[in-house]
N, C-alpha and C positions, 0 to 999 in steps of 0.2 A: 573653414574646411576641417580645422581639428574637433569642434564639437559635431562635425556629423559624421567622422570617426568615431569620437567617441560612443557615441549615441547606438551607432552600428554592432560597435563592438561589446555594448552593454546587454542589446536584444538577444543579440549570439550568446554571451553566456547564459541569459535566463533558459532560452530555451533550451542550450543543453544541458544545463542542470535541470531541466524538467521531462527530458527523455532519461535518465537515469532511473530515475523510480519506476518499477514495473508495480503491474496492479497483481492482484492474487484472485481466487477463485477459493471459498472453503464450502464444500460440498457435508452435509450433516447426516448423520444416520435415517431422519425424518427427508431426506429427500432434498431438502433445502437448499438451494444455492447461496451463500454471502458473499457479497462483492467486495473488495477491499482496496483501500489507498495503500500501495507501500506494502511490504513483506511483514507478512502476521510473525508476532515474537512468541516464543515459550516460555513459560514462567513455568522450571524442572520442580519449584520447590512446590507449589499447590496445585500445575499439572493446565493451567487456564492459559487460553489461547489467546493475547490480546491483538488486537486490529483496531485499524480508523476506516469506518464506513464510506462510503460513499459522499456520504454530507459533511463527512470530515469530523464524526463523533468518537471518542476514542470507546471500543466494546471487546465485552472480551466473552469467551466461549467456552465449556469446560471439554476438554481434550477429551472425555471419554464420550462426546458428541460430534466428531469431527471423524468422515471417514476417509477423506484425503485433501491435502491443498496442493494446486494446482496454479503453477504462473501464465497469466493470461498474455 
């Protein structure tokens, strides 16, 4: 009985630690939409937007191409 406790309560954490990350949206001046894993960071010192794609690539974007982000 204890390991199908355990078992239960190991699925429940994954999956709420997998509801925590929200996805983002970054919309570009060229119209473009980029999908993103996780909340795109700013790098203040060179101004570049980085994000992890879809496929889980880390890519980064430079800020004066970015006309809004958006949480999905």
């Amino acid at each position: 009985m204890k390991k199908w406790m355990l078992a239960v309560s190991a699925m429940l954490l994954v999956f709420g630690l997998a509801g925590c990350s929200s996805d983002y949206v970054i919309a570009t001046k060229e119209g473009n939409m980029i999908l993103t894993q996780g909340k795109p960071r700013i790098d203040k010192d060179t101004g570049l937007i980085r994000y992890t794609d879809e496929q889980g690539n880390e890519r980064q974007i430079n800020g004066n191409q970015v006309t809004q982000v958006l949480e999905r």
